[in-house]
C-alpha positions in Angstrom: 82.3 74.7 74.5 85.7 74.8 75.8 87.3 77.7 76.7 89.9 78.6 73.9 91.4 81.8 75.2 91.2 84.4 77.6 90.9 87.8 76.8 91.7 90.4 79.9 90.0 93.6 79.8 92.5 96.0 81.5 90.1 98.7 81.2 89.1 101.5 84.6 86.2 100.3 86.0 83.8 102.9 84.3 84.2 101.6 81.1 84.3 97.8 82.2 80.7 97.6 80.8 80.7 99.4 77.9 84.4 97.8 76.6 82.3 94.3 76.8 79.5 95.8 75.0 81.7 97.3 71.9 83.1 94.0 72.1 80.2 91.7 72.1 79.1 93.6 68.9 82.0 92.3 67.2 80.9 88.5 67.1 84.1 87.5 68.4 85.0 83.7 68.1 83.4 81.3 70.2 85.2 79.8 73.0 87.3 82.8 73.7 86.4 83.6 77.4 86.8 87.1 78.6 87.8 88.2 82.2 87.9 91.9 83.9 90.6 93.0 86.4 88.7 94.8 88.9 88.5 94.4 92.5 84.9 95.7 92.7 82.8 94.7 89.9 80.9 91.2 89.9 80.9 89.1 86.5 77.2 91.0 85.6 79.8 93.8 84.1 80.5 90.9 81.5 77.1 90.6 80.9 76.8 91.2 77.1 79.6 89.0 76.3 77.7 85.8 77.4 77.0 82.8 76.4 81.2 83.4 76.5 82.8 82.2 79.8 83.2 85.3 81.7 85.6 85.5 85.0 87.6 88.0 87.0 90.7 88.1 87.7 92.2 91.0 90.9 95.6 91.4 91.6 95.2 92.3 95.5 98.2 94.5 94.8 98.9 98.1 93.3 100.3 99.2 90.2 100.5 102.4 90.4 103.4 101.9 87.4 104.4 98.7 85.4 106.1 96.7 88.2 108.1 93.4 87.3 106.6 89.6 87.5 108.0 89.5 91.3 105.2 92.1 92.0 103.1 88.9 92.3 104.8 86.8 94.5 102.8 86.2 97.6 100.5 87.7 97.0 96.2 86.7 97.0 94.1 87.4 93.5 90.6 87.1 94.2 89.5 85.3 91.1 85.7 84.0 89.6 84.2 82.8 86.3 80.7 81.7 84.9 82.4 78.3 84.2 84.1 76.3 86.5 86.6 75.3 83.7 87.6 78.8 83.3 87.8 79.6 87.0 90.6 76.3 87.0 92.5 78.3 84.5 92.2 81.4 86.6 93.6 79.8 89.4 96.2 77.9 87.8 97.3 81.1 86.2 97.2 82.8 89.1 99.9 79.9 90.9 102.0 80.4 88.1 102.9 84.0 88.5 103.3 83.2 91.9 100.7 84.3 93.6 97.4 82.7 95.7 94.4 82.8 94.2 90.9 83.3 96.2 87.6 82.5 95.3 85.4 85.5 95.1 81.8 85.7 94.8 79.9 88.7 93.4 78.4 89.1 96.7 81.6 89.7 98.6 83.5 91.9 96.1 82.7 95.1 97.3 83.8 94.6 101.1 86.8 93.0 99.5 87.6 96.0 97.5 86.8 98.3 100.4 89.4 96.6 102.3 92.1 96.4 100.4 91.0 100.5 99.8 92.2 100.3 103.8 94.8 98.9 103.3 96.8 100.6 100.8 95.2 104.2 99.4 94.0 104.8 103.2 97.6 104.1 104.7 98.9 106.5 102.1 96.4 109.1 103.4 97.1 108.9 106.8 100.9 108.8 105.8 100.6 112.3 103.7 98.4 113.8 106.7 101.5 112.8 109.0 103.8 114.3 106.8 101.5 117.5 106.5 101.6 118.2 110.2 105.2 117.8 110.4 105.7 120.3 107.7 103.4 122.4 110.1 106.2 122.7 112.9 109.0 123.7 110.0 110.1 119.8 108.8 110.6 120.0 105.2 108.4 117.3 103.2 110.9 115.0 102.1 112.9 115.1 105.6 109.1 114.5 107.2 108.5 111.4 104.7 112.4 109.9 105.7 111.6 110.1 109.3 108.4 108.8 109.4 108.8 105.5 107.2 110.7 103.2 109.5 107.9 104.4 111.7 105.5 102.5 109.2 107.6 99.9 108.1 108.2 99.0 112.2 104.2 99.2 111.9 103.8 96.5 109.1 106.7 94.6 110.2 104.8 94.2 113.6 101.1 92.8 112.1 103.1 90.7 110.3 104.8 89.3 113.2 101.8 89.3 115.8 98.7 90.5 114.1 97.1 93.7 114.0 95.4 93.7 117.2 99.0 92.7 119.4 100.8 95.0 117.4 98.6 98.2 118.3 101.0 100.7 120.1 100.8 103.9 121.0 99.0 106.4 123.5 95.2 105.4 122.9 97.0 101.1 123.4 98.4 102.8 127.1 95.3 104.0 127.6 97.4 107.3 128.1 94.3 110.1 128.1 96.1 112.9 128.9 98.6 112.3 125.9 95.6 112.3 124.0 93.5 115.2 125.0 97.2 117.0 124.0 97.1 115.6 120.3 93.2 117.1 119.9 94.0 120.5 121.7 97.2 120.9 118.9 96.2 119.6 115.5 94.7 120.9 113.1 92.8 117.6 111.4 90.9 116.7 115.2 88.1 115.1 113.3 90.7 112.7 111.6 92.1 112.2 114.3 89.7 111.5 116.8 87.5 109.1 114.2 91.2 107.1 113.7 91.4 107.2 117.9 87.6 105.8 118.3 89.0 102.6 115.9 91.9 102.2 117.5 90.5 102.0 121.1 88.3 99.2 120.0 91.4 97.4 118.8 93.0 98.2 122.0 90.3 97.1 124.1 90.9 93.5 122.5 94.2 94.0 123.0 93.5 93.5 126.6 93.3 97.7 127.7 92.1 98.3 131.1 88.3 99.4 131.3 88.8 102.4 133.2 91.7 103.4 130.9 89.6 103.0 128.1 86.7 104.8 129.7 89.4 107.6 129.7 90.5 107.3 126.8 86.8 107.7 125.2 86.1 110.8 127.4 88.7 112.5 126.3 88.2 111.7 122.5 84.7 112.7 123.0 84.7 115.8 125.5 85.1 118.7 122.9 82.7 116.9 120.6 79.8 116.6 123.5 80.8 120.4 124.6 80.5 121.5 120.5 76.8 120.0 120.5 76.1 121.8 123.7 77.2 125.0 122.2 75.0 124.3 119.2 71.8 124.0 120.6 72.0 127.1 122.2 
């Protein structure tokens, strides 16, 4: 049967399942589809509302308040549906408000959340850690955040420009050890740090870094860590 409407569940994740469960139990009409918004769950968190056409339907974009139609302008919503009639609506709609939609499989969801996790919530982490550590050395918080967001916007302006492996700068893209071994010896989140670091000279090593610069680079990212273990096992 055709697909006479779509209902969105715009529901947290948690209760995905059991909104579709209180809703089955409701006989609702046939031909209604229903669709869920979230990034990470596959159409089996429908799963009590079949034989309806069930889909998906993720903004790859946050709301962390109402934002205006324009919020989906260019942007890519990973979309999928039990029907392929309903998964043509889902893309359509998605054109409509702007925006590109994406086929995405149950299979590949996850990942696909997980990444845009990295790309938004985790550059807002590493932002408020910045922030931190200049409030460390007497900066006031909003005065930190002012200084350090053309830093970021410079950041995204570049991987939009050239890609994020070109647009890598930075001591660990110099290959610049010394610089470094300095961050580790004055911060107070090494760990962090040294995990981002470790990332970051893989990227650079695409980027075309020296080998002995990066062998540098490694040994002095690792040296207190090898030296901790040491200490350890005594």
């Amino acid at each position: 049967m055709p697909e006479r409407g779509i209902l969105f569940l715009a529901v947290p994740d948690r209760a995905v399942a059991e909104t579709a469960i209180r809703m089955a139990a409701m006989s609702p009409p046939p031909g209604l589809a229903f669709v869920h918004l979230s990034g990470a769950l596959g159409l089996d968190a429908l799963a009590a509302l079949r034989p309806h056409a069930i889909g998906s339907f993720h903004p790859l974009q946050s709301f962390p308040t109402p934002r205006p139609p324009s919020a989906f302008r260019g942007i890519t919503v990973g979309v999928d549906a039990s029907t392929p009639g309903l998964r043509r609506r889902l893309a359509a709609l998605a054109r409509q408000v702007g925006a590109r939609p994406r086929h995405l499989g149950d299979s590949q969801r996850v990942v696909y959340h997980a990444a845009a996790v990295f790309a938004s919530n985790y550059v807002d982490v590493v932002i408020a850690e910045a922030v931190r550590l200049l409030t460390q050395i007497g900066w006031k918080q909003d005065e930190a955040t002012r200084a350090l967001l053309p830093l970021v916007e410079g950041a995204v302006a570049g991987i939009r420009k050239r890609g994020a492996v070109a647009a890598l700068t930075g001591p660990v893209r110099r290959g610049d050890a010394e610089t470094v071994k300095r961050h580790l010896e004055a911060v107070d989140n090494g760990d962090l740090y040294r995990m981002l670091a470790l990332v970051a000279l893989e990227i650079a090593k695409k980027a075309g870094l020296d080998p002995a610069a990066a062998r540098r680079t490694r040994r002095a990212l690792t040296r207190n860590v090898a030296a901790t273990r040491r200490r350890g096992r005594r």
